[in-house]
LUMZAMAR-731448 format. One line per 3 residues: number of its first residue (from 0); their letters; for each residue x, y, z of C-alpha. Coordinates in steps of 0.2 Angstrom, whole numbers. Each point is the difference from the previous one (the first is absolute). Layout:
BEGIN
NUM = A = X Y Z; ... $
***
This chain:
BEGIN
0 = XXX = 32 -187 -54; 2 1 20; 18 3 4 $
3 = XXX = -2 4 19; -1 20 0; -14 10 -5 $
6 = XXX = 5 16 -9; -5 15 11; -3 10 -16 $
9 = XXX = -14 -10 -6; -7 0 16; 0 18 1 $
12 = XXX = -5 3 -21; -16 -10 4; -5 7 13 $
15 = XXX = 3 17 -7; -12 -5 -14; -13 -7 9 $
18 = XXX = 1 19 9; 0 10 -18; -15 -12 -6 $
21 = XXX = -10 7 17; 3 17 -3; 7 5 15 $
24 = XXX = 18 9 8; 14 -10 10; -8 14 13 $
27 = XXX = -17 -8 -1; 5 -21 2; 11 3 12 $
30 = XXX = -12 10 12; -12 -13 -4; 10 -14 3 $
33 = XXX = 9 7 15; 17 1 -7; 13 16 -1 $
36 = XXX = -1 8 -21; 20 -2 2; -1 -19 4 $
39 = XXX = -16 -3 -15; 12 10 -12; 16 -11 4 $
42 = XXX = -8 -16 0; -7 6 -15; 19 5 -6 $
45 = XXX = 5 -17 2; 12 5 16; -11 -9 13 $
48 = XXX = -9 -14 0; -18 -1 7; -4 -13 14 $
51 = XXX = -14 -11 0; -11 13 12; 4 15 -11 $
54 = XXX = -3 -9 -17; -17 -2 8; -3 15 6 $
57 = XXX = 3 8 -17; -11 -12 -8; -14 5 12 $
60 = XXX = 6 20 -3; -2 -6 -20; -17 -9 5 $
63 = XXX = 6 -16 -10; 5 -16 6; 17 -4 6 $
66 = XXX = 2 -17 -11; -8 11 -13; 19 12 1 $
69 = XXX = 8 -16 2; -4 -9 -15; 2 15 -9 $
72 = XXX = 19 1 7; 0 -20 -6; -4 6 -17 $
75 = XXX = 13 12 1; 15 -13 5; -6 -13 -13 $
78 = XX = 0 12 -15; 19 4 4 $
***
């Protein structure tokens, strides 16, 4: 159910998993998608949130849709 916040941790789990799946380090995405290995591994942590531009980058890095990780993160909050 929606309550206004979306948990940063879930965030972060999904994209993680998306990463493992692909076979590749937090080293490897984030040179591909342009960002710092210290910012992937703390948005992946749960300790920051992604904006809308990183979230794409990273699912460009992951060659997979962004709604494709969002949905997946929509799964994510339902089942809690």
């Amino acid at each position: 159910m929606y309550n206004g916040e979306l948990d940063p941790k879930i965030v972060g789990e999904v994209i993680a998993e998306f990463r493992r799946k692909k076979g590749i380090s937090q080293e490897v995405m984030s040179g591909l998608a342009g960002i710092g290995r210290t910012h992937l591994s703390a948005i992946e942590r749960g300790e920051r949130k992604p904006t809308l531009e990183t979230l794409y980058k990273l699912s460009c890095a992951l060659d997979t849709k962004m709604s494709a990780v969002v949905k997946e993160i929509e799964k994510w909050i339902d089942t809690e």
